[in-house]
C-alpha positions in Angstrom: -11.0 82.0 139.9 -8.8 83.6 137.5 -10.6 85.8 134.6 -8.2 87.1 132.9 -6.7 84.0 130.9 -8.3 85.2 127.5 -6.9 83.0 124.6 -4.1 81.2 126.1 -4.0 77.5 126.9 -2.1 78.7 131.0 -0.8 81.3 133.1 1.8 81.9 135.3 1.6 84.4 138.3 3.3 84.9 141.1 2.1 84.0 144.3 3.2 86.1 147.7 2.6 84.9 151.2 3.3 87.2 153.9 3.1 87.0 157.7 1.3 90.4 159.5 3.7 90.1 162.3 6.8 90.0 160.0 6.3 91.0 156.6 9.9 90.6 156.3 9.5 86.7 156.3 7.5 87.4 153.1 8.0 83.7 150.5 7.2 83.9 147.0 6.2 81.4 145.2 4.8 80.9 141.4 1.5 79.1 140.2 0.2 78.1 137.3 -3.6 78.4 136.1 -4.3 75.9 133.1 -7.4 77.0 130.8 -10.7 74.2 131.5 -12.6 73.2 128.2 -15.8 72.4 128.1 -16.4 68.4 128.3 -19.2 65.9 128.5 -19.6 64.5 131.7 -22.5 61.9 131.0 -25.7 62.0 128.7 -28.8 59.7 129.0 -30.5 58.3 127.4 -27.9 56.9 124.6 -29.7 55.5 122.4 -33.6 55.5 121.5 -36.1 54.2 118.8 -36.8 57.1 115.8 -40.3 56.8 116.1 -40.8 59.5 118.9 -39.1 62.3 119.9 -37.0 61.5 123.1 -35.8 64.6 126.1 -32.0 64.0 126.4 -29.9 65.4 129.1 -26.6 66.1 128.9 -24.5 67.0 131.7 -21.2 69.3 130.8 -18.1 70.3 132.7 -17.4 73.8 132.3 -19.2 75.0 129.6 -19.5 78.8 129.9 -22.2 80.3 132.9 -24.8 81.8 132.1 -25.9 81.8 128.8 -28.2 80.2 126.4 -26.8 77.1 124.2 -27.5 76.3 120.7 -27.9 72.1 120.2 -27.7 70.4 116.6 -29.0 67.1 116.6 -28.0 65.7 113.0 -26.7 69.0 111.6 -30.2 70.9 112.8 -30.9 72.7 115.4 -33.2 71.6 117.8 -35.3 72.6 121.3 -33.4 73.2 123.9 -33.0 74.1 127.5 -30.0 75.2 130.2 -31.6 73.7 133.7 -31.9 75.8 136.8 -29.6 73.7 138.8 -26.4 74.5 136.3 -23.6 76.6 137.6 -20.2 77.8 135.9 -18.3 73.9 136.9 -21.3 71.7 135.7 -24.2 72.5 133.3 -27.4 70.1 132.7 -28.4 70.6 129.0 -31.8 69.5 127.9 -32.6 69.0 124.2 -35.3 67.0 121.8 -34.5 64.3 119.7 -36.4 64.3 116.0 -38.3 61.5 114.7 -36.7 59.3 111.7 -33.2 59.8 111.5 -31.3 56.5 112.0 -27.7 55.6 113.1 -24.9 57.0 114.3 -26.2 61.0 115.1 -23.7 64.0 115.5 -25.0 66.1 118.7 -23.0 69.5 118.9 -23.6 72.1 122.0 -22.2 75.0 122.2 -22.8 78.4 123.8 -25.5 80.1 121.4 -23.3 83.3 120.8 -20.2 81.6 120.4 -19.0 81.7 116.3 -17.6 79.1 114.4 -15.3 77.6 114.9 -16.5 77.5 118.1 -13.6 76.5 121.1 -16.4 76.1 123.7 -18.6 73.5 121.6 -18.7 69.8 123.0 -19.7 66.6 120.3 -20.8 63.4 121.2 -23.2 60.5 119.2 -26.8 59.6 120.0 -27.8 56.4 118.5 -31.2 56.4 117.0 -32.6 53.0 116.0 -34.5 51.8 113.7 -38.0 51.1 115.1 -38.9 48.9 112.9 -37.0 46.0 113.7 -38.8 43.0 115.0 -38.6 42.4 118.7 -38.2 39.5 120.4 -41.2 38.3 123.2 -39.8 36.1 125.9 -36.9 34.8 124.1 -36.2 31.1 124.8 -32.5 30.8 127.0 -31.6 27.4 125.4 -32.7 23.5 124.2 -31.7 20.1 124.6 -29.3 18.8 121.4 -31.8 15.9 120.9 -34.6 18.3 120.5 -35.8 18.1 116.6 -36.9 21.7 116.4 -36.0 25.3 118.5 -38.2 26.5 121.3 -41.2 28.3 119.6 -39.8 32.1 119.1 -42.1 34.8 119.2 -41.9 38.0 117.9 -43.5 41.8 117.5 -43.0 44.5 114.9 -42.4 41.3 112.8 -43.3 42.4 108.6 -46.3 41.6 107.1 -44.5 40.8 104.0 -41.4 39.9 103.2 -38.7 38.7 100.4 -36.3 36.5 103.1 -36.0 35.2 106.1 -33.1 33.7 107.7 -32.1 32.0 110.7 -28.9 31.2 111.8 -27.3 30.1 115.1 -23.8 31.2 115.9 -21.4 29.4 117.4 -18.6 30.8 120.4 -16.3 30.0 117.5 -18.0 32.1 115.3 -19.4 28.9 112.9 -22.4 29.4 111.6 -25.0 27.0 111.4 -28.4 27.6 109.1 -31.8 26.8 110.1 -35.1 26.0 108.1 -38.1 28.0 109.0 -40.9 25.4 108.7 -43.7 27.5 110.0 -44.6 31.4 110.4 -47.8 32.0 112.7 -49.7 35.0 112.8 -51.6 35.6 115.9 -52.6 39.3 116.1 -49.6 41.7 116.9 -47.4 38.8 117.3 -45.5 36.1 114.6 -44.1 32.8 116.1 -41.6 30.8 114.4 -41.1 27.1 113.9 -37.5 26.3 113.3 -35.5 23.0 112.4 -32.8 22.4 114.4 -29.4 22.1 112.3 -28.2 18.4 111.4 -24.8 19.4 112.7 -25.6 21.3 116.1 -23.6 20.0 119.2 -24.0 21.0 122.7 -23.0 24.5 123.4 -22.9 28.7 123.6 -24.8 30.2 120.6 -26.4 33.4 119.3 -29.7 32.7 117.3 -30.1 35.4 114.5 -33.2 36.5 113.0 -32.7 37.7 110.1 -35.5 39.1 107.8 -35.9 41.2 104.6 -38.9 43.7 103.4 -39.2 46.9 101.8 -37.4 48.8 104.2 -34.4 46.6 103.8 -32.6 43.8 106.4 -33.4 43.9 109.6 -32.0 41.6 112.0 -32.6 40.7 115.5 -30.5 37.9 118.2 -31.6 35.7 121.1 -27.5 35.9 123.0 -26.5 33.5 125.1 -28.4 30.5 124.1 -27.8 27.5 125.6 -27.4 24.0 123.7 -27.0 20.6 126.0 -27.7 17.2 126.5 -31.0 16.4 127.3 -30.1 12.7 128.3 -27.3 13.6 130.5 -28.0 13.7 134.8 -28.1 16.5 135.9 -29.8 18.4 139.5 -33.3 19.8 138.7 -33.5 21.1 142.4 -32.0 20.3 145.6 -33.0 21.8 149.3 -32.5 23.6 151.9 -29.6 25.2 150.0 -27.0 25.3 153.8 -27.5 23.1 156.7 -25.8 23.5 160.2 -22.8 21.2 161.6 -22.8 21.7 164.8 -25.4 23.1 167.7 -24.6 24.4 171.3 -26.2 23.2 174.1 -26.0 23.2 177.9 -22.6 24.8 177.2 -21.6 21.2 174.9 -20.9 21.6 171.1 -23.4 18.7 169.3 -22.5 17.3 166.4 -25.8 17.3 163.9 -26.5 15.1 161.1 -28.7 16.5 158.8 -30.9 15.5 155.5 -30.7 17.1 152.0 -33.3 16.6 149.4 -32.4 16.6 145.9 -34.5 16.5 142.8 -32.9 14.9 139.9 -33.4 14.1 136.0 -31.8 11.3 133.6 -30.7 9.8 136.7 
């Protein structure tokens, strides 16, 4: 460890290696030491709803041992914690989250007596989401192109009132294809949705978007990877057992074996 670096970025010394039998032999040699900043190893979690206050830990490279640290968490300070385990090559930082704040938020760590601008400080983002956003239950994966309607979605968190509400399914091509919402269930916590299918939908990839708007502004939410096909086509519903063998050994004799495979299948 060399301590005396102060300011400067390296340093070069000189390095002597002698031998105690013959100090004559003496090599010398020049090494450099390059200054370590302080760097964010890994942080979890990354993201969280704003409704509660979450415990993030934040695991830094080098940041200066021991000491207390000071953590901002959208430009204020917050609760926070240097764990037990730390050491001067790797420090676990625990800190609070705050309730509300959405997006995109600044974190800044630095060591607590350290001024601004402070050369030991590390920044990274937490994303904070909005907790309001309906949530899907059980999404459906995909429907058959002849189907007149989507599979039944179900949602939570899902506005009592509202001014809009969209529903769109995305092509891999990015086309955009818009639904009619025929019917919005309430039952309880939970809203289910009866969608029209689109006059122009083929078989394909999509992304179904949910898209709805209430006092608090848009909110939108996506069933990914839905699947569109053709419900008339053939197709394997099950087949079994999944490997058979080829071949069986006996009284030292390789047997040939002839064995059945079961298979389930539709539109056939």
């Amino acid at each position: 460890e060399y301590t005396t670096l102060g300011k400067a970025s390296s340093a070069l010394v000189n390095v002597t290696v002698t031998p105690k039998n013959q100090p004559d032999r003496a090599i010398v040699f020049q090494y450099t030491y390059i200054a370590v900043s302080p760097a964010v190893s890994a942080f979890t979690p990354t993201s969280g709803l704003n409704d509660v206050v979450r415990e993030v830990k934040v695991q830094i490279a080098y940041l200066p041992f021991p000491g207390t640290v000071l953590v901002t968490f959208g430009g204020v300070e917050v609760p926070s914690s240097v764990h037990a385990s730390s050491n001067k090559k790797s420090s676990l930082v625990m800190f609070n989250t705050t309730k509300s704040l959405l997006g995109a938020i600044p974190v800044a760590i630095k060591p607590k007596k350290c001024l601004d601008p402070c050369v030991d400080q590390v920044n990274f983002t937490f994303t904070s989401l909005d907790a309001s956003v309906p949530s899907l239950l059980a999404p459906p994966s995909g429907m058959a192109s002849q189907q007149a309607t989507l599979p039944k979605i179900t949602l939570e968190k899902f506005p009592a009132e509202y001014s809009s509400l969209v529903v769109t399914m995305v092509a891999s091509n990015r086309t955009e294809l818009a639904c009619t919402v025929q019917k919005v269930d309430r039952m309880g916590d939970l809203t289910q949705l009866d969608v029209l299918t689109p006059a122009a939908l083929v078989e394909g990839g999509y992304s179904v978007r949910i898209s709805v708007t209430d006092s608090g502004g848009l909110k939108t939410v996506s069933i990914e990877s839905f699947v569109v096909y053709d419900g008339l086509a053939a197709k394997v519903v099950s087949y079994g057992p999944a490997m058979v063998p080829t071949v069986a050994s006996a009284g030292g004799r390789l047997l040939q074996l002839r064995s059945r495979v079961s298979a389930t299948m539709a539109n056939f």
